[in-house]
C-alpha positions in Angstrom: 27.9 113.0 -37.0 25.1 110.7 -36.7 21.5 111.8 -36.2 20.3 110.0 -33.4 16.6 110.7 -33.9 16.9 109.2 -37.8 19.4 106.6 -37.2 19.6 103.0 -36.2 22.0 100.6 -35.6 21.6 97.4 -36.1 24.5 95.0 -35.1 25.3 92.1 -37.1 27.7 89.5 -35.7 28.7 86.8 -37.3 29.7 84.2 -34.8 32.9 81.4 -36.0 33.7 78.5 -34.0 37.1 77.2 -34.1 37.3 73.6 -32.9 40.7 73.6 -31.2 40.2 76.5 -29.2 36.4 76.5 -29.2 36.6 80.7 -28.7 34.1 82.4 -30.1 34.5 85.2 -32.6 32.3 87.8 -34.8 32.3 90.6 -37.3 30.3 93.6 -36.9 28.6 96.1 -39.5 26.8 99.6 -38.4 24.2 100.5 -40.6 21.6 103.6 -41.2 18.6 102.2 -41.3 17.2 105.5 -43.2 20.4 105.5 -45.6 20.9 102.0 -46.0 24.8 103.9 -45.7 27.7 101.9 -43.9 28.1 104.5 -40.8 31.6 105.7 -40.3 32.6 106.1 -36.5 36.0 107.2 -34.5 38.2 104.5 -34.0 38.0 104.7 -30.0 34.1 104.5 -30.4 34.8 101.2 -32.4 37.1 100.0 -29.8 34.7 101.1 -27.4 32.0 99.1 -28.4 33.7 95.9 -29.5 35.0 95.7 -25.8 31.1 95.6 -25.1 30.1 93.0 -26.7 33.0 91.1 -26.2 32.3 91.0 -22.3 28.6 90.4 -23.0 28.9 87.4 -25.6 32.4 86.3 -26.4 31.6 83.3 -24.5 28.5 81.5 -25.4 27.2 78.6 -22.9 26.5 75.6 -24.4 23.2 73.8 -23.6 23.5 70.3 -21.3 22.9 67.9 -24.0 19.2 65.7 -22.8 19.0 62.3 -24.3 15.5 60.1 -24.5 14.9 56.7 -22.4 12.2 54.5 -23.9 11.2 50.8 -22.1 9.7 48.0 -23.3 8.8 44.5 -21.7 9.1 41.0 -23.9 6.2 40.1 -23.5 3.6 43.0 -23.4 1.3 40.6 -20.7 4.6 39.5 -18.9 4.5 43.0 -16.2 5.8 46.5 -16.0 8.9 48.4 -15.5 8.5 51.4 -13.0 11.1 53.9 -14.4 12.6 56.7 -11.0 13.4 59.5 -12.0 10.6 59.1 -14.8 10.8 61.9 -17.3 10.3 62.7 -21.0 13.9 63.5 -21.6 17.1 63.6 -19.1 20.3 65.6 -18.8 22.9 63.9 -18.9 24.9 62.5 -16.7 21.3 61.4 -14.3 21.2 58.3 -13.0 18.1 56.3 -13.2 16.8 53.3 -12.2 14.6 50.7 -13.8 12.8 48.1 -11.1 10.8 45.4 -13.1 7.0 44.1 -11.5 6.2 40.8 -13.0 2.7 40.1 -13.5 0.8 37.3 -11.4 2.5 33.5 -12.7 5.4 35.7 -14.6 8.9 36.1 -13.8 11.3 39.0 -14.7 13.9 36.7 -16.9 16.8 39.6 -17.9 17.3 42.8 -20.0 17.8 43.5 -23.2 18.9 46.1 -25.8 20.7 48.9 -23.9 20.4 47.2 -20.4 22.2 44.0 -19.9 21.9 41.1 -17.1 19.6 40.0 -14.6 20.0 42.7 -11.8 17.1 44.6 -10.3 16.8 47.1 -10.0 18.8 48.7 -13.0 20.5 51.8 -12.4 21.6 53.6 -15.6 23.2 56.4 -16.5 22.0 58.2 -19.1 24.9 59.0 -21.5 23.1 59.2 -24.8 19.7 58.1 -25.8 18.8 54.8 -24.7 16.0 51.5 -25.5 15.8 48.8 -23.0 13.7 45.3 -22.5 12.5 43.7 -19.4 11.8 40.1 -20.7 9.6 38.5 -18.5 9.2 34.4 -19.0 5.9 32.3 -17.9 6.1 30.9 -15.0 5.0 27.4 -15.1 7.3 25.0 -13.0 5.3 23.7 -10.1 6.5 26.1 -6.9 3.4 26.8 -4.8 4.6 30.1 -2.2 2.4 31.0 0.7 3.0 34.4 2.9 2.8 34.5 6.6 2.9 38.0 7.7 3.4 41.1 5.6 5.9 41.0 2.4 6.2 39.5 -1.0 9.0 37.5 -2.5 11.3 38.1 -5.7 11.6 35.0 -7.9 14.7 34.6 -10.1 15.4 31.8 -12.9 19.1 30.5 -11.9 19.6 27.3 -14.4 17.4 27.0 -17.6 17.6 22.9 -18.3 15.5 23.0 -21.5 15.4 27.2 -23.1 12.5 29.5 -22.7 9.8 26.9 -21.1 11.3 27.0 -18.0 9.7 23.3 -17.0 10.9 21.1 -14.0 14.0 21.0 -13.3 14.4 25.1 -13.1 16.6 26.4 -10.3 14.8 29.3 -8.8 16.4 31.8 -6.4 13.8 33.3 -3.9 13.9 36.2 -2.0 11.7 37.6 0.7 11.1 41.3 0.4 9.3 42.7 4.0 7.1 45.3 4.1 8.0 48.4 6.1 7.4 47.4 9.7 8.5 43.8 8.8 11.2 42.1 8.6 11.9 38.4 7.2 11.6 35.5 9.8 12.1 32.0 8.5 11.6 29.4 5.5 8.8 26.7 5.6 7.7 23.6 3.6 10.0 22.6 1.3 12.8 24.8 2.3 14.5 25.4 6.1 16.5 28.2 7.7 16.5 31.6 7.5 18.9 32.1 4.7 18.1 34.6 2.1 18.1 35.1 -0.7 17.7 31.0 -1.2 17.6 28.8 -3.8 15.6 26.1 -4.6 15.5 23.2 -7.6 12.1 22.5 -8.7 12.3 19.0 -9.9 8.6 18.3 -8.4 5.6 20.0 -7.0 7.5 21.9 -4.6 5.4 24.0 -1.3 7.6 27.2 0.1 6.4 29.2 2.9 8.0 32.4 3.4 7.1 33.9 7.3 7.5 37.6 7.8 7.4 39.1 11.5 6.2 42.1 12.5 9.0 44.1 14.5 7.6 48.2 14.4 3.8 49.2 14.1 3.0 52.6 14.6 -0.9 53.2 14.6 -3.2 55.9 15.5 -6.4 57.1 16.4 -7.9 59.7 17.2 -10.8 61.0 19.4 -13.2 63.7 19.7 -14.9 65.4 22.7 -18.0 68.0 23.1 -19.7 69.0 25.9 -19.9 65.8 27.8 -16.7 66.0 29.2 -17.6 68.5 32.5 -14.7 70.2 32.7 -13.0 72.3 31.1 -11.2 71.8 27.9 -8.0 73.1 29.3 -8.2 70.6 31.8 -8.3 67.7 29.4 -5.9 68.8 27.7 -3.7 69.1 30.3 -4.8 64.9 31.0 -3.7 64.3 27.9 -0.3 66.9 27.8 1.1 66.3 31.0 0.1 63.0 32.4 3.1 61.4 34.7 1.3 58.4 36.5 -0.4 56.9 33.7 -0.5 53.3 32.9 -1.6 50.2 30.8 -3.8 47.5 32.2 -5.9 44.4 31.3 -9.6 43.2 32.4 -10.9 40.2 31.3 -9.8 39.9 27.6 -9.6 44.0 26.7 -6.9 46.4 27.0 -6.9 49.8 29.3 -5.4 52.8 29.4 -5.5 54.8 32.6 -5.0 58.6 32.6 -5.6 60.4 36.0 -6.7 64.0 36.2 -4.3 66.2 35.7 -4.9 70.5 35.9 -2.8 73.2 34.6 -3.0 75.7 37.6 -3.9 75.7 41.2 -7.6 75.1 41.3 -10.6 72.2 40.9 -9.6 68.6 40.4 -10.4 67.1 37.1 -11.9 63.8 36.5 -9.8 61.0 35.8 -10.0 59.1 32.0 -9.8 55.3 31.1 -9.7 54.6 27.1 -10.3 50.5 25.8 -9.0 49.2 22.7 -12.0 48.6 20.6 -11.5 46.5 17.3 -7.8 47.5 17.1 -8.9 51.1 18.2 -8.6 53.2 21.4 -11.8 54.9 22.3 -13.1 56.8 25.3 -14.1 54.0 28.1 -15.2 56.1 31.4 -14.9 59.5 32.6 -14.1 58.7 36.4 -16.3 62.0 38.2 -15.8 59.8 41.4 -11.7 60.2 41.1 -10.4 64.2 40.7 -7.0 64.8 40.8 -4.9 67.8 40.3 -1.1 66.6 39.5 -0.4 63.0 40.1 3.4 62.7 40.0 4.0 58.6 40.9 2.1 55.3 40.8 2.4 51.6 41.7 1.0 48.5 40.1 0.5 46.2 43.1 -0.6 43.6 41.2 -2.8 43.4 38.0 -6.1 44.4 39.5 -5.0 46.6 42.3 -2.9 50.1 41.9 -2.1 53.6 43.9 -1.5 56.8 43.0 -0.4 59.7 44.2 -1.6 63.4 43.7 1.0 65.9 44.3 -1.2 68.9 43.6 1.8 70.5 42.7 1.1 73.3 41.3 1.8 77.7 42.3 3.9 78.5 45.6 2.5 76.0 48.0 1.9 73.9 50.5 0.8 71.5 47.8 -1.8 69.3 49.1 -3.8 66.4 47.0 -4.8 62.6 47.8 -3.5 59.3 47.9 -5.8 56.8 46.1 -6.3 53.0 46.0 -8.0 51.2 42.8 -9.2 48.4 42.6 -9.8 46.9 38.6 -13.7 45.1 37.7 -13.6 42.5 35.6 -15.5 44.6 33.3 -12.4 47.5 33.4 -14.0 50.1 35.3 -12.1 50.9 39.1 -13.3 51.1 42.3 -11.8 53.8 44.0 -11.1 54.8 47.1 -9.0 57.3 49.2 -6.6 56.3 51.4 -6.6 59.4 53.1 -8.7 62.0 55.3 -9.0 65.6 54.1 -6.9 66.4 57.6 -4.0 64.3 55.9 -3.9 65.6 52.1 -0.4 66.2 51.4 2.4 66.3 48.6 2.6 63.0 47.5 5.5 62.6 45.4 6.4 59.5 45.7 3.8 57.0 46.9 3.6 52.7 46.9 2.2 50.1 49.0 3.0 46.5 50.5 2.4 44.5 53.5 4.0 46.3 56.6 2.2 44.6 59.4 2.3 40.8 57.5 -1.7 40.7 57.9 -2.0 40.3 54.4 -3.5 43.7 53.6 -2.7 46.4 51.5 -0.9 49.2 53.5 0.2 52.6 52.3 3.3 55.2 52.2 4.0 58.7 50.6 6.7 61.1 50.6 7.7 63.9 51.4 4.1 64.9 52.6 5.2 68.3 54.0 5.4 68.2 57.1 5.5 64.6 57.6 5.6 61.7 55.6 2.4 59.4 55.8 1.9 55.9 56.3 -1.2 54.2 56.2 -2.0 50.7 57.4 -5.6 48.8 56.3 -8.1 47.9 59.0 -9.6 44.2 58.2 -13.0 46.5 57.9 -10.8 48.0 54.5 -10.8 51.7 55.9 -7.2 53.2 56.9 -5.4 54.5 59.7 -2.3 56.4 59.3 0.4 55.1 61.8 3.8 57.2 61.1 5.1 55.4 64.1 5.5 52.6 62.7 8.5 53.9 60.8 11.9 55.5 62.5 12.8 58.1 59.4 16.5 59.0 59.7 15.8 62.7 58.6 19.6 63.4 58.9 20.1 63.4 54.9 16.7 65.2 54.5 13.0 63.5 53.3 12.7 61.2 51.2 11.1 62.3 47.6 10.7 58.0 46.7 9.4 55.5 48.7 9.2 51.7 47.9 7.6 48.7 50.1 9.4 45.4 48.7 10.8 42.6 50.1 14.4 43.0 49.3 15.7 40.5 52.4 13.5 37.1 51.1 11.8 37.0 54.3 8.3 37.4 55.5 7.7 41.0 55.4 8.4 44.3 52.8 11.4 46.8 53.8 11.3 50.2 53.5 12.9 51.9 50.2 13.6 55.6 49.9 16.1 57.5 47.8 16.5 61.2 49.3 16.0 64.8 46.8 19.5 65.6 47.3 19.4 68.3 44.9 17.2 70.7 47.3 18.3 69.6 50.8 21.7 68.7 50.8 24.7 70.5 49.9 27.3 68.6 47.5 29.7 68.4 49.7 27.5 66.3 52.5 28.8 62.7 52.2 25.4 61.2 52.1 24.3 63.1 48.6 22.1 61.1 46.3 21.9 58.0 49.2 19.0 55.8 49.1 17.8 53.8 52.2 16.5 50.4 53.4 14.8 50.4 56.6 13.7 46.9 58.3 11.7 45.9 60.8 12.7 45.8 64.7 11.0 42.6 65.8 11.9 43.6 69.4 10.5 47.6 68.7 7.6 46.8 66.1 9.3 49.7 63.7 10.9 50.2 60.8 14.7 51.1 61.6 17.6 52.4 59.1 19.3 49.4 58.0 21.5 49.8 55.0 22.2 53.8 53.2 24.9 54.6 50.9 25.8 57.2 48.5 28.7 55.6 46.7 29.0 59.7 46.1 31.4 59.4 42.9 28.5 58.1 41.1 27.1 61.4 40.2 29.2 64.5 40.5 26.7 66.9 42.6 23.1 66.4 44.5 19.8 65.5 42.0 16.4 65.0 43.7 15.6 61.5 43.3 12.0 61.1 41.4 11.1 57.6 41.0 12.2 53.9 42.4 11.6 50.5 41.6 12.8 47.3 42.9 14.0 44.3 40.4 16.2 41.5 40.1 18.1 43.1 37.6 21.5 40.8 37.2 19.1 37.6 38.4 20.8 35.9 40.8 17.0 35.8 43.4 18.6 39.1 45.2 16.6 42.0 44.4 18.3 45.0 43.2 17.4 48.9 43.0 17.2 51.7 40.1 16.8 55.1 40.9 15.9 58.3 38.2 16.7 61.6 39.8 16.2 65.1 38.4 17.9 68.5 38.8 15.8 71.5 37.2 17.0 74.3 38.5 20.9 74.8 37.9 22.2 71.5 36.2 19.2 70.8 34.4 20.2 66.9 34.1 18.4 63.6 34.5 19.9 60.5 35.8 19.3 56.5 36.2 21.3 54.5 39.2 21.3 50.9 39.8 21.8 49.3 42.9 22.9 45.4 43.1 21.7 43.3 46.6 24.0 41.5 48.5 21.5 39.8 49.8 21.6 40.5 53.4 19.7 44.5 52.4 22.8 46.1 51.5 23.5 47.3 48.3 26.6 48.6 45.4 26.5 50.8 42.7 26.5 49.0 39.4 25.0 51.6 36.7 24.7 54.9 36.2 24.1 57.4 33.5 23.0 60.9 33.4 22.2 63.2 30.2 21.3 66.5 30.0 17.8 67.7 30.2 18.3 69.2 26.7 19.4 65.7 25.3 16.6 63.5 27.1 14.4 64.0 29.7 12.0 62.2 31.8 11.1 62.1 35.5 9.4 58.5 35.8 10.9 54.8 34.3 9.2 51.6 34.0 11.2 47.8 34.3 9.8 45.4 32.2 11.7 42.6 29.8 11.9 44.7 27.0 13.8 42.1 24.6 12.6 39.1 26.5 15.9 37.2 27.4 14.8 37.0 31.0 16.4 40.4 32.4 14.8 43.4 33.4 15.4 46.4 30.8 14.6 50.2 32.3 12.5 52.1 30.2 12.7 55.8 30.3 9.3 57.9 30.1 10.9 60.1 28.0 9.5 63.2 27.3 12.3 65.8 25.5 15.5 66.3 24.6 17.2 65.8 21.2 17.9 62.3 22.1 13.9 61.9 21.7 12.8 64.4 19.3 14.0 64.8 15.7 14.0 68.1 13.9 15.2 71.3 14.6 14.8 72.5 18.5 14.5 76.5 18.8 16.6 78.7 20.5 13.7 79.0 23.4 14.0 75.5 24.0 10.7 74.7 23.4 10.7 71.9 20.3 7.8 71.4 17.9 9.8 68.5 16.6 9.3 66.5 13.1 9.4 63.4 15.1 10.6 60.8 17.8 13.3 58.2 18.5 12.3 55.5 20.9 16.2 53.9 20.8 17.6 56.0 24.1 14.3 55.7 25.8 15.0 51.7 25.8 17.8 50.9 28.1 19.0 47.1 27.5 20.3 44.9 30.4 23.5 43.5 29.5 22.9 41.0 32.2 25.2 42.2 34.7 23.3 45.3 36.1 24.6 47.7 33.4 22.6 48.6 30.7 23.0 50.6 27.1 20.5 52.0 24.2 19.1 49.5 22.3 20.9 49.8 18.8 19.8 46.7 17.0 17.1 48.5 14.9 16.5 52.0 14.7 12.8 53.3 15.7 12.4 56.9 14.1 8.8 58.2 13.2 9.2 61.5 11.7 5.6 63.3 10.5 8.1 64.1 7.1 7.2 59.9 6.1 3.8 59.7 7.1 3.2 59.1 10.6 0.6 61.9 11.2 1.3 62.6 14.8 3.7 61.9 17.8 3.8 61.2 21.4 4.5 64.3 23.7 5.3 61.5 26.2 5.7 57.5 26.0 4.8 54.9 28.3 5.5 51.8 27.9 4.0 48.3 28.3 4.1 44.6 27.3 1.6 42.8 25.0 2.3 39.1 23.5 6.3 39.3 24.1 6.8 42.9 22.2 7.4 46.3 24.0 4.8 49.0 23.1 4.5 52.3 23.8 0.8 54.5 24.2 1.2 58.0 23.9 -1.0 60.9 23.2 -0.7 64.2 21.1 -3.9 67.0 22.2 -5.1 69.3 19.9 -6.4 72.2 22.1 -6.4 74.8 19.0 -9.1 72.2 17.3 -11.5 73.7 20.1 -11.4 77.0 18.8 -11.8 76.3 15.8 -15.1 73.8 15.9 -16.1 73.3 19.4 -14.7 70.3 20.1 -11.6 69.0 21.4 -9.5 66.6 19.4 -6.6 64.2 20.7 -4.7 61.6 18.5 -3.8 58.4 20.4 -0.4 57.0 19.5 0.4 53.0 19.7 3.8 51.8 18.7 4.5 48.4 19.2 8.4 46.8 18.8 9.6 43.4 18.6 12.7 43.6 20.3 13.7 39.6 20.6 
């Protein structure tokens, strides 16, 4: 018997390789340390402990075999090879690739040694160890390259008329590589088109220009405020967060950005904000004291110095009651406000506009639903207001209006009446006038405005939506203005929806369009028309702020995303020319915070500047306050060339 105080075993195994069956096999010896004896054990212990060490190391992993990559260039001054993945040694079996960077008046010529050929980059697999040359040639034919926009372009020798010199005569094979944001345009000089790559013989001085256009720019900035700002923090923030009638505008030769007040709860208006672009930057212009909102839900350019908006105040159980105000833009950006109405007539204005009514050329005023009454407001010569509901007959049979629209739809002398009803609170499904809009006209013989055209077309969408925003366009261009409705239904459906309506031209209207998507895929309340693409057609452009079909990332259970991203595709809905419209899908325009981008938009809205759609959005950084005193928000421009 062994002692086991005195005794130790050592195990010696001898490991032989066969190379057929590549099994691995060993010998084992016990020994007494103390003895220096061979130990004698039973048989079954023996058996016992062979099985051991046969289940712990009969098989033996072989290590992945790494090999070495060294690179060279021919010659040393001639540029660089950047080497991805770059490593000291690499298993094998990686790919990697080898991208040569000629320096300044030298061209990448081919590889040598374990690289063969002319392509770039070089992807390689790595095999067994491995040497490879970039040769690089001078480059000193006469081919003078100037860049318009942002990008560089590859040179490569085709035809070599006289070896390594590379003199007149060369073929050269150019190609323009954008940067990201860019995209190549056209040839210049000594060589037309837009073909690329391109080649060109160099038998002379030879002058190429190579033009790059911008089509995506993403930029942002962002800006600070202390305790000038009067109110309170959570009120700015709520400006920035929640904003639905704000809008892009021009003065002189600056740019705009108007942001009404906007509160989180049922209590004092908050000022107003205007930013300017300063030297390519969006900074703080005017704080406007003399314009306090509470929850402006709907706006109207009336042209591009004069605007309305309208304050729902919507906010806790009701009756909601803000303001409708009328701005008039200073050449020097600031706005002369003023309020349409008196504080007897404050009411929920949803959906406001304005237009010539009484053909006196004035400025006169509508909003819906108001609660109890809708209000209209016609403009003394003296500029003050006077609200006159009689001059419009309301057909109150489908229920109020939620959008109202004065435009001259009949290519007469005076502005009809445009309303699309909120079918998803008033009207049951089954009522035949569900999601109708309406065009009232003027009575010459009764001075009002009477129902002239309503229809509901009611297999367009399958059950009531409250309709949130109209606008009037020629959408298919044939001098007939047309009709697009968004609607909204937030309490059982949750969906959003756009509907186009086509003129006849004698103020009746058909359904041409209509889409709806799930709040949880994209959602937005307000839309702006503008030629997004500029082919001459008005595009619809959603003010999209949710769904998956804007965000990128993950969205949690709760609903609530704090997404990685945006995608402005779905927002852009292109007019086929016709009056039907699909997502733009010529480009795709992601900005995820994973590649760079810093920040994005809680909510878009778009504009026009020099032929290419932008959007401004903001992103507010409440938590900054509590953590320095200030408040912090990042403004977001993106700008897209769509033609």
């Amino acid at each position: 018997m062994v002692n086991a105080e005195l005794t130790v075993l050592i195990v010696f195994i001898t490991f032989e390789k066969f190379s057929i069956t590549r099994k691995t096999y060993f010998t084992m010896k016990l020994i007494n340390l103390k003895t220096r004896k061979r130990l004698s054990f039973p048989k079954s212990v023996i058996v016992i402990l062979l099985v051991l060490i046969t289940v712990f190391a009969c098989e033996v992993e072989e290590p992945i075999p790494t090999y070495t990559l060294i690179t060279a260039v021919s010659p040393i001054e001639g540029g660089k090879i950047m080497v991805s993945p770059q490593a000291a040694n690499y298993q094998e079996g990686v790919q990697v690739t080898l991208t040569p960077e000629p320096n300044e008046n030298w061209v990448f010529n081919q590889w040598e040694g374990d690289g063969a050929g002319s392509t770039t980059p070089l992807q390689i697999t790595m095999t067994s160890n491995k040497s490879i040359t970039g040769v690089f040639v001078k480059r000193d034919y006469p081919l003078n390259i100037v860049i318009e926009g942002e990008g560089t372009v590859e040179e490569k020798i085709i035809t070599n008329p006289s070896g390594r010199e590379y003199p007149h005569g060369t073929t050269v094979e150019l190609t323009p590589k954008p940067k990201e944001g860019w995209e190549f345009e056209s040839w210049g000089g000594d060589l037309v088109g837009n073909e690329s790559p391109k080649n060109i013989m160099v038998d002379k001085a030879k002058n190429v220009t190579v033009k790059f256009k911008e089509f995506s720019s993403y930029k942002i900035n962002r800006l600070r405020f202390g305790q000038e700002y009067s109110s309170s923090f959570k009120n700015l923030d709520c400006t920035f967060f929640n904003p639905c009638a704000n809008f892009h505008y021009s003065a002189g030769e600056a740019e705009y950005f108007m942001l009404p007040g906007t509160t989180p709860t049922a209590g004092p208006p908050t000022p107003s904000i205007t930013l300017k672009k300063v030297n390519g930057k969006w900074e703080l212009h005017k704080i406007h004291h003399d314009a306090l909102m509470n929850q402006p839900r709907n706006f109207k350019l009336l042209n591009s110095s004069e605007f309305v908006i309208g304050d729902s105040n919507e906010h806790g159980s009701g009756p909601w009651r803000g303001n409708m105000w009328y701005g008039k833009i200073k050449s020097d950006g600031d706005v002369n406000w003023k309020k349409i109405n008196s504080e007897a007539d404050k009411a929920f204005y949803h959906g406001v506009t304005g237009g010539d009514l009484n053909n006196d050329g004035l400025w006169d005023f509508g909003g819906v639903p108001s609660d109890p009454e809708y209000k209209i407001f016609i403009q003394e010569q003296d500029g003050s207001f006077k609200k006159n509901n009689d001059l419009w007959k309301l057909d109150l049979i489908v229920g109020p209006p939620f959008t109202i629209n004065f435009e001259n739809v009949f290519g007469d002398s005076r502005d009809e009446i445009i309303t699309a009803d909120y079918g998803g609170g008033y009207l049951s499904d089954s009522n035949p006038y569900i999601n109708h809009i309406g065009v009232y006209k003027i009575n010459e013989l009764t001075g009002r405005y009477e129902l002239h055209f309503r229809s509901s077309e009611p297999n367009i969408l399958p059950f009531g939506l409250g309709a949130t925003s109209i606008l009037v366009a020629d959408f298919n261009k044939d001098n007939i203005m047309d009709i697009a409705v968004a609607r909204e239904d937030t309490m059982i459906d949750k969906v959003n929806s756009i509907e186009v309506w086509l003129g006849k031209g004698d103020g009746t209207f058909y359904s041409s369009f209509s889409k709806m998507w799930k709040t949880s895929e994209l959602q937005f309340r307000e839309f702006d028309v503008l030629d997004a693409d500029q082919d001459g057609y008005p595009d619809i452009l959603l003010r999209a702020n949710g769904g998956k079909n804007y965000w990128t990332g993950e969205i949690n259970p709760a609903g609530d995303p704090w997404p990685d991203g945006i995608n402005l595709n779905n927002s852009i809905l292109i007019n086929k020319g016709d009056g039907t419209f699909s997502a733009y899908s010529k480009r795709q325009f992601t900005y995820k915070l994973s590649e760079g981008y810093g920040s994005v938009p809680m909510k878009i809205n778009p504009f026009l500047r020099d032929g290419k759609l932008c959007f401004l959005g903001t992103q507010p950084h409440l938590n900054d306050y509590q953590k320095d005193g200030f408040y912090d928000v990042d403004i977001i421009e993106i700008c897209l060339d769509l033609r």
